[in-house]
C-alpha positions in Angstrom: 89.6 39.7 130.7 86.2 40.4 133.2 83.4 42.4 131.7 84.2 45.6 133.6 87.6 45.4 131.8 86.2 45.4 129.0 83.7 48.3 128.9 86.5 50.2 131.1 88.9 49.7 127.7 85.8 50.9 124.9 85.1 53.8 127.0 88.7 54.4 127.4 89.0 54.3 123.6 86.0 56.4 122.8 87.2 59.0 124.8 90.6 59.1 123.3 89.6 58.1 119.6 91.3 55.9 117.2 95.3 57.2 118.3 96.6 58.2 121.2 96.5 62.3 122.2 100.4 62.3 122.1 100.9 60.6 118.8 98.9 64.0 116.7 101.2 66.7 115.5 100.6 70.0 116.8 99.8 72.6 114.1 102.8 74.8 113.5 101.0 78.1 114.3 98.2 77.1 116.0 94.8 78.6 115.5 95.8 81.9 114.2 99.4 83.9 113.3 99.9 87.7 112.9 101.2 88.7 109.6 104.5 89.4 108.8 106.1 91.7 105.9 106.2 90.8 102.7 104.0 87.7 103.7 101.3 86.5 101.0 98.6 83.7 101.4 100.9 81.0 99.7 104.2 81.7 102.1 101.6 81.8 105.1 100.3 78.6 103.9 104.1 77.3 103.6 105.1 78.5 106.7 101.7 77.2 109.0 101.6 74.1 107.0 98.3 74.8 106.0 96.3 75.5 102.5 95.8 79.1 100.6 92.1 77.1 100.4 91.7 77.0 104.0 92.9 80.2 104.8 90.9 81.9 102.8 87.8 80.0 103.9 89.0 81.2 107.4 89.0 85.0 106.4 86.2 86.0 104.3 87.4 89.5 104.2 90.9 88.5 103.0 90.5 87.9 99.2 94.2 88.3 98.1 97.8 88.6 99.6 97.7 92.3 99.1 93.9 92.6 101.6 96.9 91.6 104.3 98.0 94.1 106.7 101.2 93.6 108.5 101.2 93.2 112.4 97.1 92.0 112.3 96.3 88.4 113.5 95.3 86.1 110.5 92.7 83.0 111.6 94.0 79.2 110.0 91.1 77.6 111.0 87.6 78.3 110.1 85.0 79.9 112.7 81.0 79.4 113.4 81.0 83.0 114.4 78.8 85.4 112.1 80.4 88.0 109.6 81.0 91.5 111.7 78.1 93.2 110.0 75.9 90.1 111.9 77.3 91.0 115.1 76.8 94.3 114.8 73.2 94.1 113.8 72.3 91.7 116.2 73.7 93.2 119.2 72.1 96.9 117.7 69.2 94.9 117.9 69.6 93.2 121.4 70.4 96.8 122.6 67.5 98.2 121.6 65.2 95.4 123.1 67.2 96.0 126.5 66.2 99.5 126.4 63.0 99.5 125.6 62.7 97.1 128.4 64.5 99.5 130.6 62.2 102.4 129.6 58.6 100.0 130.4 60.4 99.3 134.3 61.0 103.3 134.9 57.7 104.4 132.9 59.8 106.4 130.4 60.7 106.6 126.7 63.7 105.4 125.3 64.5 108.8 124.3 64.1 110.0 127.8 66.2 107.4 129.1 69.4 108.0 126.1 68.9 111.5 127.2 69.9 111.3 130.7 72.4 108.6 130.0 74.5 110.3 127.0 77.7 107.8 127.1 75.2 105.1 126.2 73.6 107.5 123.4 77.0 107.6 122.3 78.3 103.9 121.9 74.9 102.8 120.3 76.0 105.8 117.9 78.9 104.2 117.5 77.5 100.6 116.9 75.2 102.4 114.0 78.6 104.0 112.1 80.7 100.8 112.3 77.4 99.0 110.5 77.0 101.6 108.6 81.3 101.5 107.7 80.9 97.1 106.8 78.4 98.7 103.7 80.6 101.0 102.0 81.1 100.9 98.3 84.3 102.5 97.4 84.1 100.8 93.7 84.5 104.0 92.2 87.7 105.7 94.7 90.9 106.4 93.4 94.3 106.4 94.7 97.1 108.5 92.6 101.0 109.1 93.5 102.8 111.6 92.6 105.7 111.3 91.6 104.8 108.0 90.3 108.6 107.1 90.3 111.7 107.4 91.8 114.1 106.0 94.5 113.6 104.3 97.7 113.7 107.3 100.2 111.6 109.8 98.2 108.6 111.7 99.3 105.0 111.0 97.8 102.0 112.7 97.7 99.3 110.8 98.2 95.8 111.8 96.4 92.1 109.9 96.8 89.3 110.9 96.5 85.5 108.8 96.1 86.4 107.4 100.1 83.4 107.7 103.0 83.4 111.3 104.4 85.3 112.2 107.8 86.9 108.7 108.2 90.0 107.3 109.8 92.1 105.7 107.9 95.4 104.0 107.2 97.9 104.5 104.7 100.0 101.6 104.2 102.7 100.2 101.3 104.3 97.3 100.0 105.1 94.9 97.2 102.1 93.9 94.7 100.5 91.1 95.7 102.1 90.9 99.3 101.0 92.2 102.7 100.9 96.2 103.3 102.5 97.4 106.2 100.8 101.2 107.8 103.0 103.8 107.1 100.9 106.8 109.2 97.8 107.5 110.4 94.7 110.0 108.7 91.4 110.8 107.7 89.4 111.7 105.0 88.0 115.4 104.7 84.1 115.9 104.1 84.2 115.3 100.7 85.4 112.2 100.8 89.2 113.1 99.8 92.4 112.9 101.3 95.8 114.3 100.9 99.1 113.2 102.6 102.7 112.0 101.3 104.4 109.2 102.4 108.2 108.6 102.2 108.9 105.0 100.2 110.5 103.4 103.5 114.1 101.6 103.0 112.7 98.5 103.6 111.5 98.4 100.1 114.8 98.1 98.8 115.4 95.6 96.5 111.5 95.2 95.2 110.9 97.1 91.7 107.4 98.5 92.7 105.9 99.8 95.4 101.8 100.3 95.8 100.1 102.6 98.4 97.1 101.1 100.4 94.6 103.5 101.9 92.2 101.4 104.3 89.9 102.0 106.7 91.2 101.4 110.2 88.1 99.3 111.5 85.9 98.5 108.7 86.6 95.8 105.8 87.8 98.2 103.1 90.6 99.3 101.2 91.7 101.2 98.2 95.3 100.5 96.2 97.0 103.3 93.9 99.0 102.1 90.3 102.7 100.8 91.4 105.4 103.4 92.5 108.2 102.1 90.0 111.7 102.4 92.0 114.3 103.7 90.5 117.3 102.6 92.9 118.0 103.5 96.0 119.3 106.9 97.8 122.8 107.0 98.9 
């Protein structure tokens, strides 16, 4: 075999590695999969052929089965990008610096230049609440049902209070322990309470308790109420 051959065959090697492309498995869900009722972090694991470990090292946010929300997109492998509160800040802060820069060229203050440019105004307004949302402390909110039994198909009243004032939210259920799927749409009042009932959906037949998620739509929060014990199921 000539010299050329044989760089021709390391390079070829180097650039394929130790085993050919073809021979390496594909993953069984790629990069990412979107949550699925009832799921937890150990069926996901099962299911993507993957670890609870590396999953949760993937999702900082997620620190059980029951931070999962059904229908949202779940990463599997782990990311360089920076937490969202990061991001946030440093593109607040590469906004302002833009601005300012604008306001030298024209020979006019950022104010002046917000002012006659209010849709701007308003998404960097925007950018400052959802930093401000990442930073919440709901340690001390409470989530109470009422009745706090009773068949599938009933009506519950759902109570919290101690949540961030004027906020959309979601109000989701499910097993302990497992994903939450949304049940409806709200928000909180200027107190920081909210009030709405729920109907325990027939889908939760079968499970012996039933626990209420109230969670910010955007931000990385969420509050659970005491099980809902069920009772049996409406005819």
């Amino acid at each position: 075999m000539s010299a050329r051959h044989c760089i021709y065959g390391s390079v070829a090697l180097a650039l394929l590695g130790s085993s050919p492309v073809w021979a390496q498995p594909s993953a069984p869900c790629g990069d990412a999969t979107r949550v699925s009722r009832s799921d937890t972090i150990s069926s996901i694991a099962a299911r993507c052929d993957t670890t609870e470990a590396a999953i949760l090292r993937a999702n900082p946010a997620v620190e059980g089965s029951d931070d999962l929300r059904v229908g949202r997109e779940l990463k599997l492998t782990g990311s360089t990008n920076q937490p969202t509160t990061e991001r946030l800040g440093s593109l607040a802060r590469e906004a302002g610096s833009a601005l300012s820069g604008m306001a030298q060229d024209l020979t006019s203050s950022v104010d002046n230049l917000l002012d006659k440019n209010p849709d701007l105004r308003q998404r960097l307004g925007g950018i400052g609440d959802r930093i401000s949302s990442t930073n919440v402390d709901v340690s001390k909110a409470e989530v109470a049902l009422a009745p706090g039994n009773g068949m599938v198909g009933t009506t519950v009243t759902v109570s919290a209070k101690g949540l961030p004032a004027d906020t959309a939210v979601v109000i989701g259920g499910g097993a302990p322990r497992t994903a939450y799927e949304v049940l409806q749409q709200a928000r909180t009042s200027a107190d920081g309470t909210l009030q709405a009932t729920v109907r325990v959906p027939d889908w939760s037949a079968g499970q012996e308790r039933f626990v209420v998620t109230v969670a910010a739509e955007e931000a990385e929060w969420k509050v659970r109420s005491a099980p809902f014990q069920i009772t049996g199921t409406k005819l």
